[in-house]
ZABA-481631 format. One record per residue (C-alpha): residue in three letters; x, y, z. Coordinates in pm, whole numbers, plus 50000, padded with zeros to 5 digits. Example, Ala and Ser with C-alpha at 12.3 -4.5 7.8 and 13.67 -1.06 7.14 Angstrom:
BEGIN
ALA512304955050780/SER513674989450714/
// end
This chain:
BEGIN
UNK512405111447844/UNK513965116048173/UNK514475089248383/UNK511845085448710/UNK512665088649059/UNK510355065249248/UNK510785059649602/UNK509865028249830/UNK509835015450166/UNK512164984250152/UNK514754970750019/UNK515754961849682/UNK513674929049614/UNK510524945249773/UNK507514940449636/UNK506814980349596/UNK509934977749417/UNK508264950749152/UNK505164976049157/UNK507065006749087/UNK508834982348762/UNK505054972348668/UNK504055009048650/UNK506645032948525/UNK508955006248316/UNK512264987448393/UNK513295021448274/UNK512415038948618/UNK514955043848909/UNK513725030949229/UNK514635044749561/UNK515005022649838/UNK514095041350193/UNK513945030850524/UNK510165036450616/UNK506705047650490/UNK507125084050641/UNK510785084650432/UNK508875084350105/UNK506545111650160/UNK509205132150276/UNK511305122849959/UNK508635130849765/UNK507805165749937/UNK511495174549908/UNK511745170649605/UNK514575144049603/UNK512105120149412/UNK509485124649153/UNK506945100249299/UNK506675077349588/UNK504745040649568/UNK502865030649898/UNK501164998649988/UNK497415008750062/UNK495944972250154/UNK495944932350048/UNK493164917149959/UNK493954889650254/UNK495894908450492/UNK493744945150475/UNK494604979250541/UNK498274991550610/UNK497225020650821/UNK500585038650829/UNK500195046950484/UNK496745058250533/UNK497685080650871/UNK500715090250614/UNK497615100850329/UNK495515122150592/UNK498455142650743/UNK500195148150387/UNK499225177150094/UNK501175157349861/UNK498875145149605/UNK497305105949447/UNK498075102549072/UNK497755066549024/UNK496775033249173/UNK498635000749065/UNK497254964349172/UNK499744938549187/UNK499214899249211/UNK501744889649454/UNK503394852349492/UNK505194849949816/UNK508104824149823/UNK509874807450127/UNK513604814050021/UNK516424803250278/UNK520084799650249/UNK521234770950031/UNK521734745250201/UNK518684748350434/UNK515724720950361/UNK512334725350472/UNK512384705250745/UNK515314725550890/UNK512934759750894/UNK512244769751275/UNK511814806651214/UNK510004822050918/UNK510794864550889/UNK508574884250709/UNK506974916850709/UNK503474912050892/UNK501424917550616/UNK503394887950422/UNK503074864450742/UNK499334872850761/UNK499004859850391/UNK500844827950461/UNK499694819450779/UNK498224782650705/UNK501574775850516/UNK503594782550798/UNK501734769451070/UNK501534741350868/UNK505144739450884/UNK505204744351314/UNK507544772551265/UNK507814805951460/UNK506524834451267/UNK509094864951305/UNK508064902751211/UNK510514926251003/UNK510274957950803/UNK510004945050510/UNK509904910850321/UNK513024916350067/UNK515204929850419/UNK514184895450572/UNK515734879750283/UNK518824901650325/UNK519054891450714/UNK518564852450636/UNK521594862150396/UNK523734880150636/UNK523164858850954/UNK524134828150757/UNK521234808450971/UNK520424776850854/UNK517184770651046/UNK515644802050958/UNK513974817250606/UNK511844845450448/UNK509074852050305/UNK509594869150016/UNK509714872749606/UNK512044853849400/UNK513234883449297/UNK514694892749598/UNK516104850749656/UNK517804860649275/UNK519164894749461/UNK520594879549769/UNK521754843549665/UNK519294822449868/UNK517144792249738/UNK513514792549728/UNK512294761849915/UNK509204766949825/UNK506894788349549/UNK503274800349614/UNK503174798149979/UNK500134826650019/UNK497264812350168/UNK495124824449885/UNK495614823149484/UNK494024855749495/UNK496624873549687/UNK496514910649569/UNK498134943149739/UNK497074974749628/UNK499615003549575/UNK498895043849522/UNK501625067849371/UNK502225099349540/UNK503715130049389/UNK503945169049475/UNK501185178649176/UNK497725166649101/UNK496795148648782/UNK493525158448571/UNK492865119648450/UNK490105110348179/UNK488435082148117/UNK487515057648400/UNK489025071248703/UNK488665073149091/UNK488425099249361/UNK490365099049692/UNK489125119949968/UNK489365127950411/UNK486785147850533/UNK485715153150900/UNK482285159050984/UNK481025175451350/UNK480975145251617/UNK476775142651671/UNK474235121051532/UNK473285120351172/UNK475825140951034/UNK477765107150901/UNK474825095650764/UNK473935127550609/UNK477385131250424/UNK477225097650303/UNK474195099850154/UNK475395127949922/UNK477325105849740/UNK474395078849673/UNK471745116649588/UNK474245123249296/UNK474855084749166/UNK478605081949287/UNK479575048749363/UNK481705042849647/UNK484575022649621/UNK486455019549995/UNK485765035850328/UNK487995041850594/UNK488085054350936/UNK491155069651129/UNK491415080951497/UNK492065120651466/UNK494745114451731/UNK493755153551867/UNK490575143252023/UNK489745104552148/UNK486715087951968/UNK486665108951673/UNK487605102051310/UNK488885111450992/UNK487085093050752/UNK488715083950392/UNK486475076750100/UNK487255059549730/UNK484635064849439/UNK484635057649072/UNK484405092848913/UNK487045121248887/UNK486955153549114/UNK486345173448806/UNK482995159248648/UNK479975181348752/UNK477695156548948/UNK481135147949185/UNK481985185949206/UNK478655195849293/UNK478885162049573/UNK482135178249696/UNK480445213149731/UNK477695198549907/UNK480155177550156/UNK482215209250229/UNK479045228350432/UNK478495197350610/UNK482135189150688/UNK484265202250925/UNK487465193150740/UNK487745181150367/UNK490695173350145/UNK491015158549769/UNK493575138149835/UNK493735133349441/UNK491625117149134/UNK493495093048916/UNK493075062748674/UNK491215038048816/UNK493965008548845/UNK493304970548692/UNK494184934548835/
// end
């Protein structure tokens, strides 16, 4: 079997790097890129077979880049992967706790260990990514300063983890989506993806959201995005438990196409587990 192409925003150590391990196999080649926007385009170049973005945490929410990434994209949802992340204060070796006046940390990671590190009566510092802060606490030398990050990425760049488990909540979960150039056609329990604009005057929301509840589709997540080409109106992106293909949801999309002004499958895939 060929080996897999998967491409990431971060740097080795990142968490979508442990996702993309969790998913595919130790087996799987990950890609480390710069931003979000550098693994779509990997992925609609062709240079990589499939692309895994952070969607939301279950403490620090939505990461909307991804989403605005989603809307704007015709590359296409094939899987969803939940991982239970442990964040870790790592630092140089050498560095105690007490030393730690800056913590640096993507701002999703700083969100979920907020108590922790105010609880500390450090300075919380925001960075691409949480394995690059670890790299940056490696290269600077600093001995005042740390990262939030995995241990993974303290094994990958020599520092020493002051402290394990530093999320505010045991129940710290980030939800991931893989991205690739061609649909899947999934069976068995599965979910739906979809952005659809509807004409901005009252009602027509509720109308197209009741077509999902006339046809016994559950609803999963909803989202709204600013359509950037006209102030106060929205995309709006919808999750439900069934796959695109099964009658009742094709007959729901059918139905939400003459109300909608815009409407895209963004792609129906196995329904992830945690």
């Amino acid at each position: 079997m060929d080996k897999k192409r998967v491409g990431f925003q971060g740097e080795p150590g990142a968490y979508s790097e442990e996702a993309i391990y969790q998913h595919f196999g130790e087996g799987a080649e990950a890609v480390p890129l710069k931003i979000v926007a550098d693994v779509f385009e990997r992925v609609s170049g062709g240079e990589v077979d499939f692309g895994m973005i952070p969607v939301e945490n279950s403490i620090g929410g939505n990461v909307y880049e991804s989403y605005d990434r989603l809307i704007s994209s015709d590359l296409s949802v094939v899987a969803e992967v939940y991982l239970r992340v442990h964040h870790c204060l790592i630092a140089n070796r050498g560095t105690e706790l007490s030393m730690v006046k800056r913590v640096y940390s993507h701002p999703q990671a700083l969100e979920q260990c907020r108590n922790f590190i105010s609880g500390l009566g450090s300075e919380m510092a925001s960075t691409f990514d949480t394995a690059g802060s670890a790299r940056m606490i490696r290269d600077s030398g600093s001995m005042d300063a740390a990262a939030i990050a995995s241990v993974r990425a303290a094994d990958i760049y020599g520092l020493n983890v002051l402290r394990r488990n530093v999320e505010d909540s045991p129940n710290n979960i980030t939800r991931f989506l893989v991205i690739s150039r061609s649909p899947v056609s999934p069976s068995g329990e599965c979910k739906t993806s979809i952005v659809f604009q509807v004409p901005h005057r009252p009602g027509r929301l509720h109308d197209a959201m009741g077509i999902f509840a006339r046809h016994g589709i559950n609803l999963t997540k909803i989202e709204s995005r600013p359509t950037r080409e006209r102030p106060w109106e929205y995309y709006f992106l919808i999750d439900f438990e069934a796959s695109s293909s099964d009658p009742e949801t094709a007959a729901a999309l059918g139905e939400l196409a003459g109300r909608a002004t815009f409407l895209r499958v963004i792609g129906s895939y196995p329904r992830g587990t945690f």
